[in-house]
ZADO-1210 file (C-alpha; in nm, 4 decimals, padded with zeros to 6 digits):
<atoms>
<atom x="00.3281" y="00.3197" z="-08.7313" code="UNK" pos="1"/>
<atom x="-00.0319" y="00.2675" z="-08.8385" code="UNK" pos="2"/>
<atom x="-00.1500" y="00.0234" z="-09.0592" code="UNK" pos="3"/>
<atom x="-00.1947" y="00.0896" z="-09.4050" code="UNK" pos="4"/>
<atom x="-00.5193" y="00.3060" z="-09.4755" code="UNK" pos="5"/>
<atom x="-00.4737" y="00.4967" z="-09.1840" code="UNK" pos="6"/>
<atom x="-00.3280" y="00.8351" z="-09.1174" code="UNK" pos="7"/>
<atom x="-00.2069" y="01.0401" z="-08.7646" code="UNK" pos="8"/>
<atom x="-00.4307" y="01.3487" z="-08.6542" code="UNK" pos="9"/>
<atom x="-00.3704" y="01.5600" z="-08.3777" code="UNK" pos="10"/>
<atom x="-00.7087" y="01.6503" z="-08.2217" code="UNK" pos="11"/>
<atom x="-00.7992" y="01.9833" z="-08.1805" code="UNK" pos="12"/>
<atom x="-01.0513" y="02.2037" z="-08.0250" code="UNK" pos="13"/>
<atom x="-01.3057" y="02.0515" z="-08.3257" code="UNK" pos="14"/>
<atom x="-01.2531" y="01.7084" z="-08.2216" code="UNK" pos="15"/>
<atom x="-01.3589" y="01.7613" z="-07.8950" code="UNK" pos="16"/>
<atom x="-01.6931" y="01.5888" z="-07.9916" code="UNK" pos="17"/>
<atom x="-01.5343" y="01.2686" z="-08.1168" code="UNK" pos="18"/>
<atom x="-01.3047" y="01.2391" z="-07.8154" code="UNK" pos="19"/>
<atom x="-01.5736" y="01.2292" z="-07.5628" code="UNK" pos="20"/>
<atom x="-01.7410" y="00.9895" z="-07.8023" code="UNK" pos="21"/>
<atom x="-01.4516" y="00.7550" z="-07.7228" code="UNK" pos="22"/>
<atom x="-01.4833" y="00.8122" z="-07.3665" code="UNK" pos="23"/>
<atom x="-01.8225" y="00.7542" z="-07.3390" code="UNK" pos="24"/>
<atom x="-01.8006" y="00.4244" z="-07.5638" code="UNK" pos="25"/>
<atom x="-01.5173" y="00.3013" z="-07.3954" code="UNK" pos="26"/>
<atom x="-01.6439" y="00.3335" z="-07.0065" code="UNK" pos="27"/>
<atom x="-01.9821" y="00.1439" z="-07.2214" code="UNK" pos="28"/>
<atom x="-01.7554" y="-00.1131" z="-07.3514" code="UNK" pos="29"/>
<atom x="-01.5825" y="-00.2143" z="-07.0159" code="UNK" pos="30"/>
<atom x="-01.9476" y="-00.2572" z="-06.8654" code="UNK" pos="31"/>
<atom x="-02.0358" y="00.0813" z="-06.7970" code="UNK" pos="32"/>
<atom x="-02.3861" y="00.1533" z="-06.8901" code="UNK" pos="33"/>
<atom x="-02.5952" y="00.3436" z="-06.6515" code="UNK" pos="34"/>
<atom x="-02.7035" y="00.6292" z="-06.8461" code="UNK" pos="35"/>
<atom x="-02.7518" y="00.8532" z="-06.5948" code="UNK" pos="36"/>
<atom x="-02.4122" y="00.8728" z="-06.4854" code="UNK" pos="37"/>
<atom x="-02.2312" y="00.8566" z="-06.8072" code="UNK" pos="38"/>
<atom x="-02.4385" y="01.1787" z="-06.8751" code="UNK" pos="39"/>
<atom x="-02.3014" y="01.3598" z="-06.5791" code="UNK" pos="40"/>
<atom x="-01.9528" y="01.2052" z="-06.6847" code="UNK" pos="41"/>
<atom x="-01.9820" y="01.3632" z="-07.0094" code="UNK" pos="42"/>
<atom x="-02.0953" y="01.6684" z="-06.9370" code="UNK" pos="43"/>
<atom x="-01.8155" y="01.7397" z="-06.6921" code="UNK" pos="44"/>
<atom x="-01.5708" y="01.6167" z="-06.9447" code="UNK" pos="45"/>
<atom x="-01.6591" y="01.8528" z="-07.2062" code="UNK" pos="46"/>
<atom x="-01.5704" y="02.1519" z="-06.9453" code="UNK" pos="47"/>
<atom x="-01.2144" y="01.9676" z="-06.8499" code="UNK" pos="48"/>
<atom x="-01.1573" y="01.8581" z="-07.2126" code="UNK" pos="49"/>
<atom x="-01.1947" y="02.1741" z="-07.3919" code="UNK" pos="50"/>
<atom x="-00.9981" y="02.3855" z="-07.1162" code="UNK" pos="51"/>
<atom x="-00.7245" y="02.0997" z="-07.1774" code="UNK" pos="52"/>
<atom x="-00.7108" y="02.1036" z="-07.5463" code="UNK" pos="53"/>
<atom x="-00.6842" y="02.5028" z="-07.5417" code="UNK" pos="54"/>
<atom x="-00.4101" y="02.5238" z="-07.2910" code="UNK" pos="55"/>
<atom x="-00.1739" y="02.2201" z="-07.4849" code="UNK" pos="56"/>
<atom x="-00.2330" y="01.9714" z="-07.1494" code="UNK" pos="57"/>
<atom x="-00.4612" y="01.7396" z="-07.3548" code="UNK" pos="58"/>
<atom x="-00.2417" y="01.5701" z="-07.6631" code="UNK" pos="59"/>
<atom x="-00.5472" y="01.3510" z="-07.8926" code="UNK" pos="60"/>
<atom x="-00.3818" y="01.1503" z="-08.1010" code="UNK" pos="61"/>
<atom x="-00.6509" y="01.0743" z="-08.3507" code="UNK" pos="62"/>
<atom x="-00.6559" y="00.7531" z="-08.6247" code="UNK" pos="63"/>
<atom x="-00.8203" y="00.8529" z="-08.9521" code="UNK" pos="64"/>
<atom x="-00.9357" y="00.5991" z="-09.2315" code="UNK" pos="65"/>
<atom x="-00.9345" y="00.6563" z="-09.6041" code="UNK" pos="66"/>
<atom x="-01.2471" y="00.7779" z="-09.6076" code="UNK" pos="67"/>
<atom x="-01.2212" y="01.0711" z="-09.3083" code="UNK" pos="68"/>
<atom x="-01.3884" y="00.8569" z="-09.0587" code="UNK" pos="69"/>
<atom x="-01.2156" y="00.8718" z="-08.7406" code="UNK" pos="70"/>
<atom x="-01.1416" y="00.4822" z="-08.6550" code="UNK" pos="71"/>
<atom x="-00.9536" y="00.5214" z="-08.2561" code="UNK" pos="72"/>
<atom x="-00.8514" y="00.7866" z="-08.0495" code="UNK" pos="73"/>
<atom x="-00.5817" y="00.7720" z="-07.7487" code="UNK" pos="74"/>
<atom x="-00.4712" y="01.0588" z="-07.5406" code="UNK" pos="75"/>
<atom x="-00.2396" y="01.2086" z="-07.3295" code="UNK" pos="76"/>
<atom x="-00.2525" y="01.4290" z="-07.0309" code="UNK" pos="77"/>
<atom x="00.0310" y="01.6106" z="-06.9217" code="UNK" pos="78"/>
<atom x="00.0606" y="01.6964" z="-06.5635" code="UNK" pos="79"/>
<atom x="00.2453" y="01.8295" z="-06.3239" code="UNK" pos="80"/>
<atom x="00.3685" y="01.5597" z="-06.0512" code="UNK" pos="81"/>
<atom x="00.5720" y="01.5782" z="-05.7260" code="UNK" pos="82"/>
<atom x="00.8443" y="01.4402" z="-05.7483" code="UNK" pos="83"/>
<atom x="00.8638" y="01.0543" z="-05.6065" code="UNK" pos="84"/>
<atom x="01.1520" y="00.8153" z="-05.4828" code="UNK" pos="85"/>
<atom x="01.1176" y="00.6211" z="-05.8239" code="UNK" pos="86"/>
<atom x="01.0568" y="00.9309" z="-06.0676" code="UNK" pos="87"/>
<atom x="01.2247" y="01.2797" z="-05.9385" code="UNK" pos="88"/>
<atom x="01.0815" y="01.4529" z="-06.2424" code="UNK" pos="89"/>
<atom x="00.7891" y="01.6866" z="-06.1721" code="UNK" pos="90"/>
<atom x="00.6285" y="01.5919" z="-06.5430" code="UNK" pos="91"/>
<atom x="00.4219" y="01.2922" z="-06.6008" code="UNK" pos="92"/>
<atom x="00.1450" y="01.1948" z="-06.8643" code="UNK" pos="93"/>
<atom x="-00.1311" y="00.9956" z="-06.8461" code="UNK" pos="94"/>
<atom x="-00.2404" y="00.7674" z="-07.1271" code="UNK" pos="95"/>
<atom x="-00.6154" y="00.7751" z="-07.1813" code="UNK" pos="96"/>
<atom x="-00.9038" y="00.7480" z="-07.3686" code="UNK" pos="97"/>
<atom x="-00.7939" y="00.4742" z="-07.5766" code="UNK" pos="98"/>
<atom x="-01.1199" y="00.3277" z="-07.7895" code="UNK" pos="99"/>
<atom x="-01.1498" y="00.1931" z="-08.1194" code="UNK" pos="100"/>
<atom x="-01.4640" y="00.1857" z="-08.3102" code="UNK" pos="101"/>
<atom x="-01.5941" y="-00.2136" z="-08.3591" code="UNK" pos="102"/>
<atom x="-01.5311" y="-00.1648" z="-08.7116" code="UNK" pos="103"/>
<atom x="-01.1979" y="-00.0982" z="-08.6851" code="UNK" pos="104"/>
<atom x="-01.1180" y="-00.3068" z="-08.4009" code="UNK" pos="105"/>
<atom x="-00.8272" y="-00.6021" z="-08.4431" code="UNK" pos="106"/>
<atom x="-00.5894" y="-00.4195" z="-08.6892" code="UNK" pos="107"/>
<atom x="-00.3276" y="-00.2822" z="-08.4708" code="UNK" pos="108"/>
<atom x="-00.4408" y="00.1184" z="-08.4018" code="UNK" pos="109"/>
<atom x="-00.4563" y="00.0416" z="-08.0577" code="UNK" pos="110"/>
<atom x="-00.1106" y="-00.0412" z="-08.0294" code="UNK" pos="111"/>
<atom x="-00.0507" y="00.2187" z="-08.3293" code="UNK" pos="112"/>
<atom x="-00.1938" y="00.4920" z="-08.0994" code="UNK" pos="113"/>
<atom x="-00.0348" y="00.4010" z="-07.7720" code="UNK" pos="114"/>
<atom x="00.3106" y="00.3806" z="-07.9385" code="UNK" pos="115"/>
<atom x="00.2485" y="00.6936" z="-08.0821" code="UNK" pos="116"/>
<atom x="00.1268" y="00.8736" z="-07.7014" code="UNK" pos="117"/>
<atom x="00.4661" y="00.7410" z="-07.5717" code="UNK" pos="118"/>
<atom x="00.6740" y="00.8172" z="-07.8774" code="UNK" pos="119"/>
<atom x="00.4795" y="01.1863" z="-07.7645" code="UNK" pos="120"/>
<atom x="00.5931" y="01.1625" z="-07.4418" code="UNK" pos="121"/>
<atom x="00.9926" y="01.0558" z="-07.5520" code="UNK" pos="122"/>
<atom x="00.9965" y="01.3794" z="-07.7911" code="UNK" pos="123"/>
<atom x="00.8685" y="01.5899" z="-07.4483" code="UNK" pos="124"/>
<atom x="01.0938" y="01.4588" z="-07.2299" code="UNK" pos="125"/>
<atom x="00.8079" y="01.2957" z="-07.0109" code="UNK" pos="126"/>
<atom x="00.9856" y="01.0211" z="-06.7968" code="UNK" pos="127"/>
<atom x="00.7123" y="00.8460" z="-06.6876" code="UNK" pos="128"/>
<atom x="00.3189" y="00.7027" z="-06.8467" code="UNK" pos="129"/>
<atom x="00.0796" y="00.6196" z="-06.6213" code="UNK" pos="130"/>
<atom x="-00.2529" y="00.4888" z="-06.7235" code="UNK" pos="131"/>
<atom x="-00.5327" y="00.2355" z="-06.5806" code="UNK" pos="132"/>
<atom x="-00.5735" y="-00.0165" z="-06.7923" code="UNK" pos="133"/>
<atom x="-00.9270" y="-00.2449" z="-06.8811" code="UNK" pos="134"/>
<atom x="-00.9085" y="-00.5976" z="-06.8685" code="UNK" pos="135"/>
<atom x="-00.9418" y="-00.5758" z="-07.2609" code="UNK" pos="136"/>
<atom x="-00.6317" y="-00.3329" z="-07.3156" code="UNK" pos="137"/>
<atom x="-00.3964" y="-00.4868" z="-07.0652" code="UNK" pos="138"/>
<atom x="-00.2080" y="-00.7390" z="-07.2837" code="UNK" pos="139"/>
<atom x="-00.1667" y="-00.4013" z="-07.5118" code="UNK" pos="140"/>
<atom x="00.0208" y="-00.2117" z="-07.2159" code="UNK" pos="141"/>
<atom x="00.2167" y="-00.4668" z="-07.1312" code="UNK" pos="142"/>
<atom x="00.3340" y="-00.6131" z="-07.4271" code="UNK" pos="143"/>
<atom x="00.4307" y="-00.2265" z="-07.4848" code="UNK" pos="144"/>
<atom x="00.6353" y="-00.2053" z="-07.0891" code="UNK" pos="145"/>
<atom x="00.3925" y="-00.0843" z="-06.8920" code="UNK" pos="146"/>
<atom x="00.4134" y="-00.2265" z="-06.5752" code="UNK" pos="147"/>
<atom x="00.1020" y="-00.2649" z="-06.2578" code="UNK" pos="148"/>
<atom x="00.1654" y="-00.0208" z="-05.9492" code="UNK" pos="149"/>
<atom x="00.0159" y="-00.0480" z="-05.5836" code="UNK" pos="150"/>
<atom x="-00.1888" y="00.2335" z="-05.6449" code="UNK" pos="151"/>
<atom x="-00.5331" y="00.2554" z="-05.4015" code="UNK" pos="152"/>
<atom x="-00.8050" y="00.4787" z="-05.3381" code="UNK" pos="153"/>
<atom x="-01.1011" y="00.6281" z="-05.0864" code="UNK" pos="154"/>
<atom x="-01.4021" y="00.7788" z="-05.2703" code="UNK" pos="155"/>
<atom x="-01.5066" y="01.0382" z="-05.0532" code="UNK" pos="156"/>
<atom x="-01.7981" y="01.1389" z="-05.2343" code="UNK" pos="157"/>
<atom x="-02.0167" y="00.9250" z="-05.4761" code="UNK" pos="158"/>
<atom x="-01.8431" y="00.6393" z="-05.5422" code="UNK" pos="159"/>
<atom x="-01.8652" y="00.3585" z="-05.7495" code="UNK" pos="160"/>
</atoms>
């Protein structure tokens, strides 16, 4: 449930603009500032966020104040998994994008939002969230169940 002032919108193809707002904030927030990059982020984003948001793979869950502004943003990608030892299902969802603007920061829409994605996921039938969490939003997750993994990775090409 959101806090009082706030209301639930489900982003569409005209919040596109807003979302990779968010995105682009949030990587900024967690120490991410070279421009350059960011740039190319974004403009590959756009391309996989609009194809996303047209074919229903892309859920934004959007947090509006009183006055229209949009206040935090958390989304969910639906994918299509193999199935594992721990989770035979072949859906999963992936919780991201989850920003709040400063002004709005330290009222609860983070948690508001995330409940919400998994509340999402419950009425979908999605057995398992996965998400990579800042060092900012991790008391969030877990206070909410998420649990870490032993995930790793190889960047092949232009990594970090």
């Amino acid at each position: 449930m959101l806090p009082t002032g706030y209301t639930l919108r489900i982003a569409g193809a005209e919040h596109a603009g807003v979302v990779r707002h968010h995105r682009r904030a949030m990587f900024h927030a967690m120490g991410l500032t070279d421009d350059a990059r960011l740039n190319q982020m974004d403009a590959a984003f756009a391309d996989w966020l609009n194809a996303r948001l047209a074919d229903g793979r892309y859920i934004g869950l959007l947090a509006c104040a009183e006055d229209g502004e949009i206040a935090a943003g958390a989304g969910i990608w639906l994918l299509d998994w193999l199935p594992t030892y721990y989770c035979p299902h072949q859906e999963r969802a992936y919780l991201l994008n989850v920003y709040t603007e400063p002004s709005h920061r330290r009222r609860g829409l983070a948690r508001a939002l995330v409940t919400a994605c998994i509340e999402t996921c419950v009425a979908r039938r999605v057995p398992l969230i996965m998400l990579h969490a800042s060092s900012e939003g991790r008391a969030v997750y877990e206070s909410l169940g998420f649990t870490g993994s032993n995930e790793m990775r190889l960047f092949l090409e232009g990594g970090p």
